[in-house]
C-alpha positions as CSV (number, residue, x, y, z in Angstrom):
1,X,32.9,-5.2,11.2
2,X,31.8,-4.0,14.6
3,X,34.0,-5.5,17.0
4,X,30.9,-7.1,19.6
5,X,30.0,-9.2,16.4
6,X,33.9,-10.4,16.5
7,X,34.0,-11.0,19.8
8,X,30.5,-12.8,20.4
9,X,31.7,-14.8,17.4
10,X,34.9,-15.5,18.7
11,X,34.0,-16.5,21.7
12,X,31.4,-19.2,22.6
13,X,31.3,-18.6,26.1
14,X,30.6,-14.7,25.6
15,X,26.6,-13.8,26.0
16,X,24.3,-11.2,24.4
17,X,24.7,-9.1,27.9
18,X,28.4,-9.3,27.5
19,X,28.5,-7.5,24.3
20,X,25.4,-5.1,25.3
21,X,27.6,-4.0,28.5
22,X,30.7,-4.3,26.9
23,X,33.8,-3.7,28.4
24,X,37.0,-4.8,27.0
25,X,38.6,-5.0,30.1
26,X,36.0,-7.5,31.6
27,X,36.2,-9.4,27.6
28,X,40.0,-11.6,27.1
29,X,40.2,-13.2,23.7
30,X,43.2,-13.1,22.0
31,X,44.2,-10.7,19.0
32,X,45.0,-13.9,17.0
33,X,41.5,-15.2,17.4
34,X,40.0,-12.3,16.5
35,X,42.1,-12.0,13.5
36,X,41.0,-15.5,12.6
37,X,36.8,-14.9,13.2
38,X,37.4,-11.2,11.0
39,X,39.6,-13.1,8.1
40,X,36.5,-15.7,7.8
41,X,33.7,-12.9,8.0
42,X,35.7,-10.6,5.3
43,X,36.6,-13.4,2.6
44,X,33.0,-14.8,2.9
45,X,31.8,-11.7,2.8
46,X,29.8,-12.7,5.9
47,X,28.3,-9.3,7.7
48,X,26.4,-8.7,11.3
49,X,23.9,-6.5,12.3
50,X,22.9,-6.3,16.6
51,X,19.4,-5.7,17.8
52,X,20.2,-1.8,19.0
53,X,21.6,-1.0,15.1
54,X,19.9,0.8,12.8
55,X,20.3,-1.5,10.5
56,X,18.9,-3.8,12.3
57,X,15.5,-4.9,10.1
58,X,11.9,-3.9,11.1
59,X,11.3,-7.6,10.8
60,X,13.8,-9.2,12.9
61,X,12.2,-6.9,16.0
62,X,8.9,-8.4,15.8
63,X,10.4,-11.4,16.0
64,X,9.7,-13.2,19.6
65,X,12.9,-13.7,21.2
66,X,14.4,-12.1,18.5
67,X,18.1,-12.9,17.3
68,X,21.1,-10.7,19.4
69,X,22.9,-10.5,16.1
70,X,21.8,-11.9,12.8
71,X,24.6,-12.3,10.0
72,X,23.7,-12.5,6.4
73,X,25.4,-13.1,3.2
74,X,24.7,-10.8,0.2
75,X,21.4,-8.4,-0.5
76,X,19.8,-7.8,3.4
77,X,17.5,-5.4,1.2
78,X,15.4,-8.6,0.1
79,X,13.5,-8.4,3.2
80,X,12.1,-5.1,2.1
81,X,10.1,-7.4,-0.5
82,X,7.0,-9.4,-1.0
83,X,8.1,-13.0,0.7
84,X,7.0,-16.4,0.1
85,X,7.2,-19.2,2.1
86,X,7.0,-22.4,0.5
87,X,7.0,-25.6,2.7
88,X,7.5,-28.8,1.7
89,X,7.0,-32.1,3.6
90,X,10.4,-34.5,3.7
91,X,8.6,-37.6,2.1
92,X,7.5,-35.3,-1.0
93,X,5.6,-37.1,-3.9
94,X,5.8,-36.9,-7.5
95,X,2.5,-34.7,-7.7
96,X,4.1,-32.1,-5.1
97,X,7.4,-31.8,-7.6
98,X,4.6,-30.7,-10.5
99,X,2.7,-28.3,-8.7
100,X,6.2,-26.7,-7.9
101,X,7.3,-26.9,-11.4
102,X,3.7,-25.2,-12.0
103,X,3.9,-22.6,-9.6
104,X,7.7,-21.6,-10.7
105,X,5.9,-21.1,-14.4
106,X,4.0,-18.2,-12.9
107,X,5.6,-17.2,-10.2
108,X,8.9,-16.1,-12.5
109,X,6.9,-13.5,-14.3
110,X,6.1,-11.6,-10.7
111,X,8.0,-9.1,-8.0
112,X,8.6,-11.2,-5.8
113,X,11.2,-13.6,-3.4
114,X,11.1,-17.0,-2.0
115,X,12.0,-18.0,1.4
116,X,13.0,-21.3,2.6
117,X,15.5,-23.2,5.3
118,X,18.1,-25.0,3.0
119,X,17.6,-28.6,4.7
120,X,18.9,-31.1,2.0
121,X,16.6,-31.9,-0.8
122,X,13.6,-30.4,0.4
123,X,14.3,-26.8,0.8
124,X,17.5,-26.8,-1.4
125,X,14.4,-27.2,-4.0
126,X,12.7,-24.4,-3.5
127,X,16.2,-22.2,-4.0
128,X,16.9,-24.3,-6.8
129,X,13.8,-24.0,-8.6
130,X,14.2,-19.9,-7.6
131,X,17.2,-19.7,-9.0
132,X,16.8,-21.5,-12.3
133,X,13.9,-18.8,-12.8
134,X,15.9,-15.6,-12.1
135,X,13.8,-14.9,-8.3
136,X,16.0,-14.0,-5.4
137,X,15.7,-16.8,-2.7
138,X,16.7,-16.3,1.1
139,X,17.7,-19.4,2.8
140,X,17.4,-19.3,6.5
141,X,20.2,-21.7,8.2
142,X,19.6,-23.8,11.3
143,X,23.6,-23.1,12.4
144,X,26.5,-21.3,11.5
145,X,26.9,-20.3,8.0
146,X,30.8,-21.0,8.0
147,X,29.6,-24.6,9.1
148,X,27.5,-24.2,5.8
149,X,30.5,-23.1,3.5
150,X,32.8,-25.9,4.6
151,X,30.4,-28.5,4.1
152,X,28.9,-30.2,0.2
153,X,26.4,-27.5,0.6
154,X,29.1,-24.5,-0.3
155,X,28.4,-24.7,-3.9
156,X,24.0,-23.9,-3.2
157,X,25.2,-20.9,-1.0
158,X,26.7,-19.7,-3.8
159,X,24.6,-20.0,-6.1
160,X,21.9,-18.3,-4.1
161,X,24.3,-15.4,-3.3
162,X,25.2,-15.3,-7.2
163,X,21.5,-15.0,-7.9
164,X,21.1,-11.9,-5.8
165,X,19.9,-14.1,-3.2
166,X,20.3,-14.0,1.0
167,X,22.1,-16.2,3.3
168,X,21.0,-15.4,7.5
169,X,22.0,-17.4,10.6
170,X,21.4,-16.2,14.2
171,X,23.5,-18.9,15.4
172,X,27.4,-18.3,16.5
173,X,30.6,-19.4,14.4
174,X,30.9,-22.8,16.5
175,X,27.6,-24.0,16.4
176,X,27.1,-27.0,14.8
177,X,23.4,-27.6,13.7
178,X,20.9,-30.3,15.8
179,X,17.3,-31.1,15.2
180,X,16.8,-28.5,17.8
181,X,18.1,-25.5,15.6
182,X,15.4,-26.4,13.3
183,X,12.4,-25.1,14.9
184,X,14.7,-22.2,16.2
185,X,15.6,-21.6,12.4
186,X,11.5,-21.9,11.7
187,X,10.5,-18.8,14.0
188,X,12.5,-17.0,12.1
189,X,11.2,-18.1,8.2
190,X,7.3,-17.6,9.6
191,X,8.0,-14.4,10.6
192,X,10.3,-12.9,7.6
193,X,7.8,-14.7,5.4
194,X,4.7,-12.7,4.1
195,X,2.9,-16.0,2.6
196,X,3.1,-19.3,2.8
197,X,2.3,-22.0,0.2
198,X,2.1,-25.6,1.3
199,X,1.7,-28.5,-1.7
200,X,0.9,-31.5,0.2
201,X,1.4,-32.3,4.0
202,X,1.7,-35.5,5.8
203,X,-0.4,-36.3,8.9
204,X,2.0,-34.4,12.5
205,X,4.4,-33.6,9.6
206,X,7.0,-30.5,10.1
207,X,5.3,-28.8,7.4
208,X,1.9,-29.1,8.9
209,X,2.6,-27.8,12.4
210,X,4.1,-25.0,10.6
211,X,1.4,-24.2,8.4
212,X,-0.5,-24.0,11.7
213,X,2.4,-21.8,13.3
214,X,2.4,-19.3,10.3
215,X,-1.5,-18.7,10.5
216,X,-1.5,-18.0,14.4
217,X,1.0,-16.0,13.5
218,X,-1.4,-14.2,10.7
219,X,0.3,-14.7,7.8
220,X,-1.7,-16.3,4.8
221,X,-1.5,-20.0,4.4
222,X,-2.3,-21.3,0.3
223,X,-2.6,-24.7,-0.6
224,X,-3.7,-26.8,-3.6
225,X,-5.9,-29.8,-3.9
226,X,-3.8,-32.7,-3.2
227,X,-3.5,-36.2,-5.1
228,X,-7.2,-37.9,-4.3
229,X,-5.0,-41.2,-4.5
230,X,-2.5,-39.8,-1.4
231,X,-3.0,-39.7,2.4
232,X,-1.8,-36.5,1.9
233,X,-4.9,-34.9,1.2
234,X,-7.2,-35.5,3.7
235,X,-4.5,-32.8,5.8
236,X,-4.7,-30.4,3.6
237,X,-8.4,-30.4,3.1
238,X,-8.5,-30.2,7.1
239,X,-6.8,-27.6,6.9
240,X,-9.0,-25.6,4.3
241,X,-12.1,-26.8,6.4
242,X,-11.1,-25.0,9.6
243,X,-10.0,-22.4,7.6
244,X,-6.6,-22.1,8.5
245,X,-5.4,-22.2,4.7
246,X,-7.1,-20.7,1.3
247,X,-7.0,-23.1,-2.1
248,X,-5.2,-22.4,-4.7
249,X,-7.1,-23.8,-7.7
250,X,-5.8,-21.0,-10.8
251,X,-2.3,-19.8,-9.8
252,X,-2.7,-17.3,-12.0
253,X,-5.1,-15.7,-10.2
254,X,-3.3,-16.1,-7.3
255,X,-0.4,-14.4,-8.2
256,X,-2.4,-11.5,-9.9
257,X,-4.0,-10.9,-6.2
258,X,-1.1,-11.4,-4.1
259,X,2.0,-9.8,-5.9
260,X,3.1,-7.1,-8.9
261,X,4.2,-8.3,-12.1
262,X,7.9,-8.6,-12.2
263,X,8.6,-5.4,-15.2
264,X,12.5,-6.1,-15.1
265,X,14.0,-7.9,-18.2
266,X,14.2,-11.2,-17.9
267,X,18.6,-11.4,-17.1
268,X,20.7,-13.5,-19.8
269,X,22.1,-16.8,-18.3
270,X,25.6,-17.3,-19.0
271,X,27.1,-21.0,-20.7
272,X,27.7,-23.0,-17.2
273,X,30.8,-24.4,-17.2
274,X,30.5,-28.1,-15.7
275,X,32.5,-29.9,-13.5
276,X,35.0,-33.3,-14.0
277,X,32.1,-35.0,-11.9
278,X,29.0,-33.2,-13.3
279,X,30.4,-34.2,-17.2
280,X,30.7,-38.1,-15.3
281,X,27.4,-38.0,-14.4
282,X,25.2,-36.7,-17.6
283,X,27.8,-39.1,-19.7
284,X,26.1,-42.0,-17.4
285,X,22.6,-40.4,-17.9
286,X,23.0,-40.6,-21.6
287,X,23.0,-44.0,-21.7
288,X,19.9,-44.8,-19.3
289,X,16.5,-43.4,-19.3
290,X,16.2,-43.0,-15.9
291,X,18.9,-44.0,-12.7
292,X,18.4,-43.8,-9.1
293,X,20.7,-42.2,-6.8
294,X,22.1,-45.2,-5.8
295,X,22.7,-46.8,-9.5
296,X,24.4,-43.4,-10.4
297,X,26.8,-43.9,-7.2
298,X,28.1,-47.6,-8.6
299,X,28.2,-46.5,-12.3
300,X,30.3,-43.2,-11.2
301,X,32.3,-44.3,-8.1
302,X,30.8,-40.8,-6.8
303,X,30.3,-40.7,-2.9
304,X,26.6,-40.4,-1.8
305,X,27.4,-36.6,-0.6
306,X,29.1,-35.2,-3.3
307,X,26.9,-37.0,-5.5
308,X,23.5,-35.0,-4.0
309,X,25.6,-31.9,-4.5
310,X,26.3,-32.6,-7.8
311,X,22.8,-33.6,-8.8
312,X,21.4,-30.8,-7.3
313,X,23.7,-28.3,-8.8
314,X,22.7,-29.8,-12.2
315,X,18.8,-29.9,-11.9
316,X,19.3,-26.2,-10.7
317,X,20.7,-25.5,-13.9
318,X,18.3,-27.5,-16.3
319,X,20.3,-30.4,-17.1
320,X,18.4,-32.8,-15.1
321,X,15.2,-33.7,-13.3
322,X,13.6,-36.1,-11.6
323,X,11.2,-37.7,-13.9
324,X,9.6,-39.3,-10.2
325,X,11.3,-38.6,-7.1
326,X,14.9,-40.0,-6.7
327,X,15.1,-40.8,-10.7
328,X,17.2,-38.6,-12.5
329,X,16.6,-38.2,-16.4
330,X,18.3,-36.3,-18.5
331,X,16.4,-32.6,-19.7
């Protein structure tokens, strides 16, 4: 580990210039904190990379303001590939969890990798749906990824990384994530990203102003014809009209135009070997049709947090889904 990444890490009072003029008589931080920053990057097997390294990717320098340091978790080389964004709204509908499900069916037989920012439910979709059809998925954090590890969210880190995924953060090893890191995180996505696809968008919605970002930025925006019953759908057709975004109305043509086909064998999955909780919470399913987040936290005494966790562990691995959003049914 290069020691300005331990030391900007270590310290949160320690700037970019610091580090680029560095001087370790001008720098005092203990050895022990050091130590402690270096244990955390080596058993996470957390890495760094600085602006001036030659490492440093060809995409992060076009980045505006790019990041001093970015640190990354597992395959760096995914950026070499074919990227899609896909960008969901927070209030997402039943019909935008099908044309997901659809676009997974086609996108799995292609070269190519998803990108998305991990935000609870709405992104953590994306890499779950990636994962559970063998495509590597970056997830772009909006603070520090130790922050991530020690939080409910550990176990979708993993199982990105485990799927020859990639984990990034610009942000130091103190930094706690606001609402302010998002669009910080978001600069980043659009320009890693070499698509983006956008099911359904809600009128000044995140996802619509970044639809708009990504396109004056020049990457291609898709969508698909939204729900004619949804509010949802006059955005997206404004969109179209001013030509800001192309339709998507065969995605089998569109992945014919835009990527290769995937020629790798498809990769065995191994048995998955559940949790005490996860067992609790398909034994509960067994005996409903359908339960809502809140019914499965009385019937299992599960906290709300762990509970998310769990459930999105399991959908990632085909044991559950939601037959409409929030309602968990067994597969």
């Amino acid at each position: 580990m290069r020691p300005e990444v331990l030391m900007y890490s270590t310290d949160d009072k320690i700037t970019f210039w610091d580090i680029k003029n560095l001087n370790s008589n001008d720098i005092s931080i203990s050895i022990d904190d050091l130590k402690k920053t270096q244990d955390i990057f080596v058993q996470n097997h957390i890495h760094g990379v600085v602006m001036w390294d030659i490492d440093y990717h060809t995409k992060f320098q076009n980045i505006p303001n790019k990041p001093y340091i970015m640190h990354y978790m597992w395959d760096i080389s995914l950026l070499d590939r074919n990227i899609l964004w896909i960008v969901w709204p927070r209030k997402n509908s039943d019909y935008s969890h099908h044309v997901l499900q659809r676009l997974f069916d086609y996108a799995k037989n292609y070269d190519l990798v998803t990108i998305s920012g991990m935000a609870e439910w709405v992104d953590q979709l994306c890499h779950a749906f990636s994962v559970k059809h063998d495509i590597p998925t970056i997830a772009v954090l909006w603070g520090w990824i130790h922050h991530f590890l020690q939080s409910g969210q550990r176990h979708i880190i993993e199982s990105i990384v485990d799927h020859g995924g990639l984990i990034l953060s610009e942000f130091k090893i103190d930094f706690i994530p606001t609402k302010y890191s998002f669009p910080q995180r978001n600069r980043i996505v659009a320009w890693l990203c070499d698509r983006l696809f956008l099911p359904e968008a809600w009128a000044w919605s995140g996802s619509l102003i970044t639809a708009n970002f990504a396109y004056d930025l020049g990457k291609p925006v898709y969508a698909v014809p939204g729900d004619m019953f949804s509010s949802m759908e006059e955005w997206i057709f404004e969109l179209i009209q001013s030509q800001k975004a192309s339709f998507i109305t065969d995605f089998a043509s569109f992945f014919a135009q835009n990527f290769h086909p995937n020629l790798k064998a498809q990769s065995v999955s191994l048995p998955v070997d559940l949790s005490a909780q996860e067992n609790q919470i398909l034994s509960v399913l067994s005996t409903r049709w359908q339960m809502s987040l809140d019914s499965l936290v009385q019937e299992t005494n599960i906290d709300l947090d762990a509970l998310m966790m769990n459930m999105t562990l399991l959908e990632m691995n085909d044991f559950v889904y939601q037959n409409i959003p929030g309602m968990y049914c067994l597969r």
